[in-house]
Residue, then its C-alpha position, 0 to 999 in steps of 0.5 A: x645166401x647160396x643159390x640153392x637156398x634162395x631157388x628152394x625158398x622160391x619153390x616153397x613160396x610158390x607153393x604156398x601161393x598154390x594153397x593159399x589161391x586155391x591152384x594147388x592140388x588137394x592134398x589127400x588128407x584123413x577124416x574121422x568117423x564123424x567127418x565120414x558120416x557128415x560128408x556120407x549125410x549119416x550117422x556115425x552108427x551108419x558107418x559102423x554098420x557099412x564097417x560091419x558088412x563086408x560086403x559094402x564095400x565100404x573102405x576100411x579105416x587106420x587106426x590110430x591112437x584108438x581112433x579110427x582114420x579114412x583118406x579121403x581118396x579112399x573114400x572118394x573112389x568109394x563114391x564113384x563106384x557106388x556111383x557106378x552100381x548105382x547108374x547100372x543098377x537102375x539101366x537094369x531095373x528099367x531094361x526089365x520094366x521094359x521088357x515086363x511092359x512088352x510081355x504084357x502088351x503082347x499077352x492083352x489083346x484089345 
């Protein structure tokens, strides 16, 4: 065997040991709409309606052979900025609470 083949065999036994451990970068991989809906904790009906909305945000899917495909990055950064809103929206919603309460304490005197 040449040199290069056996630093090519190394390599790849490496990398094998990095998947096989768990030391390996995920690899980014697609799911069906089933495995969406059971990572996202709904129906597949669910997703279907998040498809329909085009303001969900939700990302859209490959299709191949008649079946619908999601990378799971895609749907990971879908995550976070759902994450996001989510944070955002509440700091909002106690930000006018707050403000609600200060209006009435101002307004009621004892």
């Amino acid at each position: 065997m040449s040199d290069k083949t056996i630093t090519n065999l190394v390599k790849r036994i490496a990398a094998l040991e990095e998947v096989v451990h768990g030391t390996a970068e995920r690899l980014d991989r697609r799911l069906n709409i089933g495995q969406v809906a059971e990572r996202e904790g709904v129906t597949t009906r669910t997703i279907a309606r998040r498809l329909a909305n085009p303001d969900s945000g939700f990302p859209k899917p490959e299709r191949i052979n008649q079946r619908y495909y999601w990378w799971l990055t895609a749907l990971e950064q879908y995550d976070a900025a759902a994450r996001h809103f989510a944070v955002n929206f509440a700091d909002l919603k106690r930000r006018r609470e707050d403000i609600a309460r200060a209006r009435t304490a101002r307004t009621i005197r004892p």
